[in-house]
C-alpha positions as CSV (number, residue, x, y, z in Angstrom):
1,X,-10.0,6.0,-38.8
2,X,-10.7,6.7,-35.3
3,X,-11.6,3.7,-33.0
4,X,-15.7,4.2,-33.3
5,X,-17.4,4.6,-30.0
6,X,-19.5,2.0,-28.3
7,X,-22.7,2.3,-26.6
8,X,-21.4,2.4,-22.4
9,X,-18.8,5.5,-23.8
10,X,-21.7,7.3,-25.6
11,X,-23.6,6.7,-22.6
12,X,-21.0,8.3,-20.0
13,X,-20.2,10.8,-22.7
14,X,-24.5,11.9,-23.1
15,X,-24.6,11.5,-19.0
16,X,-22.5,14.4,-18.7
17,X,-23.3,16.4,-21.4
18,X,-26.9,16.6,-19.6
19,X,-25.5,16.2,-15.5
20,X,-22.5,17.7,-15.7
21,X,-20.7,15.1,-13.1
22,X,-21.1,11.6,-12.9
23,X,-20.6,8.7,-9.7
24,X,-19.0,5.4,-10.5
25,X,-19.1,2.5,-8.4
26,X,-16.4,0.2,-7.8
27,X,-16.9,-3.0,-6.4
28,X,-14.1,-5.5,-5.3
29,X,-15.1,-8.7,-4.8
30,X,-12.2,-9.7,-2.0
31,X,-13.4,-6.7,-0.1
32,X,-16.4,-8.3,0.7
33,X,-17.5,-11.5,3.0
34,X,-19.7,-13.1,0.5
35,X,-20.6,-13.1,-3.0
36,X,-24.1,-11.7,-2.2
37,X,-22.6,-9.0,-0.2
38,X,-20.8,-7.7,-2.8
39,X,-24.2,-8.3,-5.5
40,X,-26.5,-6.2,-2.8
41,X,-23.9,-3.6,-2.4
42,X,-23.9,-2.8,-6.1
43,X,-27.8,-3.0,-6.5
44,X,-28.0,-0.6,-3.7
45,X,-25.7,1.9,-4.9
46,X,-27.2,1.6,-8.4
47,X,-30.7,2.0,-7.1
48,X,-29.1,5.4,-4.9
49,X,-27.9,6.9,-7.7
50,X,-24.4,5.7,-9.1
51,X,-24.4,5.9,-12.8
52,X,-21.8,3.4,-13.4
53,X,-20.6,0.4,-11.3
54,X,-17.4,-1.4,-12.1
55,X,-16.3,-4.9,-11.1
56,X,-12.7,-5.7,-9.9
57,X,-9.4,-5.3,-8.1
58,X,-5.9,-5.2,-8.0
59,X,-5.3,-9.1,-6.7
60,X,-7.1,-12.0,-7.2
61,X,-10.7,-11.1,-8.4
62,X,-10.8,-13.1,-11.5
63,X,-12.7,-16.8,-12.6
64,X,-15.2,-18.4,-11.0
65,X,-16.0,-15.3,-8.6
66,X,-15.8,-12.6,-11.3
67,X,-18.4,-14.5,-13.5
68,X,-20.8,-15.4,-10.3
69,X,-20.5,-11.4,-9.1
70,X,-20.8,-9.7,-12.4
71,X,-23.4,-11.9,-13.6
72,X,-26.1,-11.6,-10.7
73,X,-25.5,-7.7,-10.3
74,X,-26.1,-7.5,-14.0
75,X,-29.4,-8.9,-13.8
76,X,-30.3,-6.9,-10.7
77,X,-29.2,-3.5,-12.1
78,X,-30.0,-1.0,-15.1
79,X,-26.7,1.0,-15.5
80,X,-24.1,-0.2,-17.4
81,X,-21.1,-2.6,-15.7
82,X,-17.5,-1.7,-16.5
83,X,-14.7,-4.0,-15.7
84,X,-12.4,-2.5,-13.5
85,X,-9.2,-5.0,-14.0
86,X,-6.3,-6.1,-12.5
87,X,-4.4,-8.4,-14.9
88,X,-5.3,-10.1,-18.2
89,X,-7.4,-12.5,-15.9
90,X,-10.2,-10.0,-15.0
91,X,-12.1,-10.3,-17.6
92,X,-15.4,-11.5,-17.5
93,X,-18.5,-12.2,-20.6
94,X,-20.9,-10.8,-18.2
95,X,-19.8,-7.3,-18.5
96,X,-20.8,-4.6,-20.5
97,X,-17.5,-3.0,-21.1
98,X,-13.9,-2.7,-19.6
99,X,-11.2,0.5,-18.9
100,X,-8.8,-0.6,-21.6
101,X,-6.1,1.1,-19.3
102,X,-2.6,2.1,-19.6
103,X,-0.6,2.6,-16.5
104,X,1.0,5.3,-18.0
105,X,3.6,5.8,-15.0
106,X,5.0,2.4,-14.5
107,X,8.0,1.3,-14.8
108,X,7.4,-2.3,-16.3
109,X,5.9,-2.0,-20.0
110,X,4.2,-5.1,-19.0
111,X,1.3,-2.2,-18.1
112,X,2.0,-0.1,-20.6
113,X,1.2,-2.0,-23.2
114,X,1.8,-5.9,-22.8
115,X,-1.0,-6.8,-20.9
116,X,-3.6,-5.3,-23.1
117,X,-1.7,-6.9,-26.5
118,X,-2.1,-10.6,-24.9
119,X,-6.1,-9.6,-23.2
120,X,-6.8,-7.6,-26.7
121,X,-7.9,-10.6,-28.4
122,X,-10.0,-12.0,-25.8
123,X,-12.0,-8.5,-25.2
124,X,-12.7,-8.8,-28.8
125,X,-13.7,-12.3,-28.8
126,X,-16.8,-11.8,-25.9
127,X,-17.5,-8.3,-27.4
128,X,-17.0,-6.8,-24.8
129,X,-16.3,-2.9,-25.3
130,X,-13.2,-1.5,-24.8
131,X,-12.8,2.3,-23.0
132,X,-9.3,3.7,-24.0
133,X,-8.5,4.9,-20.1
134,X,-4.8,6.4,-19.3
135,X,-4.2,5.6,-15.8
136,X,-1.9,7.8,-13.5
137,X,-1.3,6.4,-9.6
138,X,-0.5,9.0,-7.1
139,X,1.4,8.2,-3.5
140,X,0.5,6.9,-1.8
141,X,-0.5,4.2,-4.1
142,X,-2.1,1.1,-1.8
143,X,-1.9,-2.2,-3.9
144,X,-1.9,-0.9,-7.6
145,X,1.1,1.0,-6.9
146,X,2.8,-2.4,-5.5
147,X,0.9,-4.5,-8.3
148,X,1.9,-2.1,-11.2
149,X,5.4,-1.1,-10.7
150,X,4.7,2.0,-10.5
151,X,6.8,5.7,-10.6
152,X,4.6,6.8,-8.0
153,X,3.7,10.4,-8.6
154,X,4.1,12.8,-5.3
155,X,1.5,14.6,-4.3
156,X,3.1,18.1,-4.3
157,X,3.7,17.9,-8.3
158,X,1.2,18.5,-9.8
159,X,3.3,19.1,-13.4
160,X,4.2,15.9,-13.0
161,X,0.3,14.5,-13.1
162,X,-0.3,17.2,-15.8
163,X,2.7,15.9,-18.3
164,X,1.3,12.2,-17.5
165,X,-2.6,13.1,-18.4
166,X,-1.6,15.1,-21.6
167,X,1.0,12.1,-23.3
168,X,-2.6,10.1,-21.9
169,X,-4.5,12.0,-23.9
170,X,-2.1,12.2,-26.8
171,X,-1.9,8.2,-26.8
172,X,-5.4,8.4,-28.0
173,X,-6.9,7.8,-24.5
174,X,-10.8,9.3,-24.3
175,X,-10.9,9.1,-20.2
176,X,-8.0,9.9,-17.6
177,X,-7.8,8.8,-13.9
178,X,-5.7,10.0,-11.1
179,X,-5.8,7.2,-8.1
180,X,-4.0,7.2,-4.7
181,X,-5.1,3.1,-4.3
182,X,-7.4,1.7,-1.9
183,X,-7.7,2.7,1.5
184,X,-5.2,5.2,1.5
185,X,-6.2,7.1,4.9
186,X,-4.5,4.0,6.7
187,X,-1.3,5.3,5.1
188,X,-2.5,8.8,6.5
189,X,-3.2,10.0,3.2
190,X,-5.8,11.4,1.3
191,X,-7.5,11.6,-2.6
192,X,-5.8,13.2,-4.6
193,X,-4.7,16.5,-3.7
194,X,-7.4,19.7,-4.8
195,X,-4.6,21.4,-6.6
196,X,-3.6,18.3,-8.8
197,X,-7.0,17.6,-9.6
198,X,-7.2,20.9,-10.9
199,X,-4.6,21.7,-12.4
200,X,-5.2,17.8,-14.3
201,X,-8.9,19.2,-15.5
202,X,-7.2,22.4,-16.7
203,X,-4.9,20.8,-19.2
204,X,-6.9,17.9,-20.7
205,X,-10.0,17.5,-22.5
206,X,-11.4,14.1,-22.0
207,X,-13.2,13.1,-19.2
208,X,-11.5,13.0,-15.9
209,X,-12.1,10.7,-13.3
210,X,-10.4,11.1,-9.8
211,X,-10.7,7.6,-7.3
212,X,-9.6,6.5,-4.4
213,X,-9.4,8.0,-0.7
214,X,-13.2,9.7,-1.1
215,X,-15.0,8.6,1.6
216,X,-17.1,11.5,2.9
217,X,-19.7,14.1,1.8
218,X,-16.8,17.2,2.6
219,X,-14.3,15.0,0.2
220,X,-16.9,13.9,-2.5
221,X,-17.5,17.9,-3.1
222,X,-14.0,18.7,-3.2
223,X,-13.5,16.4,-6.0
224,X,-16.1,17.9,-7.9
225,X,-15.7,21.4,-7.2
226,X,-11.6,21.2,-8.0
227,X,-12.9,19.7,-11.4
228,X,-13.7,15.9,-11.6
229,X,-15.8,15.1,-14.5
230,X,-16.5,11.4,-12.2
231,X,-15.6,10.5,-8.8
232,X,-15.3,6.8,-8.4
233,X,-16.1,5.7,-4.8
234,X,-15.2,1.9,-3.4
235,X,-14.4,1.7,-0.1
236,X,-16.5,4.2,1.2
237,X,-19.6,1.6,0.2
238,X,-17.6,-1.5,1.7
239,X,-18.0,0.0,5.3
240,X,-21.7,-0.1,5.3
241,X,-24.9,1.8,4.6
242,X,-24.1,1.7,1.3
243,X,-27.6,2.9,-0.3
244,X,-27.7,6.1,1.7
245,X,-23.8,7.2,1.0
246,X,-24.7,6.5,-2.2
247,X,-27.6,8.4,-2.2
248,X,-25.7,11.7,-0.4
249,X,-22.9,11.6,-3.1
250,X,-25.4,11.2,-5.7
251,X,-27.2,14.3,-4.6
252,X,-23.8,16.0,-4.4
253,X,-22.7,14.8,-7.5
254,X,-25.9,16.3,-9.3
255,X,-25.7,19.5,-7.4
256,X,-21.7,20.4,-8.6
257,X,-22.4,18.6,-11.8
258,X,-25.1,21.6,-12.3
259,X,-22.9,24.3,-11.2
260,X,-20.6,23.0,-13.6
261,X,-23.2,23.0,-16.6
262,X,-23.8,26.6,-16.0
263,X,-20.3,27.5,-16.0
């Protein structure tokens, strides 16, 4: 019997049944100067247009400062809040649900598998609802590649993302990601490459979610248009003006999401 579904996943999975492509939030915590920084960022992308936001990051957002962060922006938004986390640590009551992720190319099984064994219990516990997610980090990497261990995947081999997102899929994961890490343009990178992205959307069929490196209006279309069910956007709202990037990649987001519907 087939792990039943929870409300957040039938949600995502109704949201783009009817848009087509969806925008996810993720806030950091750490990235931020204050606590309310962080809570106004996420009620102003929420209000633009974002259909998700998640909470976390890779180091260090965990305890007091999870629960304060997640539990104002929860009573200031209407969308759902999905932990984003970074160790069994990041786990917070105050959330709606969490990506119950596999980091399917590390190299220590400690993210394979172990970490969600000794969390499991505790997800369980606060009820919060898990969302099977098979994770795949791409060079350059940033701080989950460091964090994770990871068999970075290179950019020019795209089989190589493929194999990872269809043993993802087989694992029983219902929602893939391809990330390059935070702030990867100061590595002089980029997202993930146009031809990985699509060559990923070709060979599964669960939704597909392609973060980090997506900081413009030119990159948030490319996503789409090389065939992201989701992009999921953090930094670019850390730098300011976060309501009307929102709002731009919103718009975008509905306009390919359309294009993809009549496809």
């Amino acid at each position: 019997m087939a792990m039943k579904i929870g409300k957040v996943e039938s949600y995502i999975n109704d949201m783009l049944s009817s848009k087509g492509a969806l925008l996810f939030s993720l806030i950091d915590p750490l990235d931020y100067k204050t606590e309310k920084d962080a809570v106004e960022t996420a009620k102003s992308v929420a209000k633009a247009g974002a259909d998700i936001v998640l909470i976390g990051g890779s180091i260090g957002a965990q305890g007091e400062l999870l629960d304060n962060v997640t539990a104002e922006i929860k009573e200031s938004i209407d969308v759902p809040i999905i932990l984003f986390p970074g160790n069994i640590a990041t786990i917070t009551k105050y959330a709606d649900a969490i990506y119950f992720m596999s980091l399917l190319n590390a190299r220590n099984p400690y993210w394979i598998t172990q970490a969600q064994t000794l969390s499991a219990p505790l997800i369980k516990q606060l009820n919060i609802e898990p969302l099977p997610v098979g994770y795949i980090v791409v060079n350059p990497g940033g701080t989950v590649g460091w964090v994770g261990d990871v068999n970075i995947v290179p950019r020019e081999k795209p089989k190589i993302a493929v194999a990872l997102a269809l043993a993802g899929e087989y694992l029983g994961n219902r929602f893939i990601i391809t990330d390059v890490g935070s702030n990867p343009k100061l590595l002089n990178s980029d997202h993930v490459p146009n031809e990985m992205i699509r060559a990923v959307k070709e060979s599964i069929n669960v939704p597909y979610i392609v973060a980090g490196g997506i900081t413009n209006i030119k990159e948030v279309k490319e996503v789409y248009s090389s065939g992201a069910d989701i992009a999921q956007i953090g930094t670019a709202f850390e730098l300011g003006k976060a309501y009307k990037k929102a709002s731009l990649f919103a718009k975008i987001a509905k306009e390919e999401g359309l294009k993809k519907l009549k496809k």
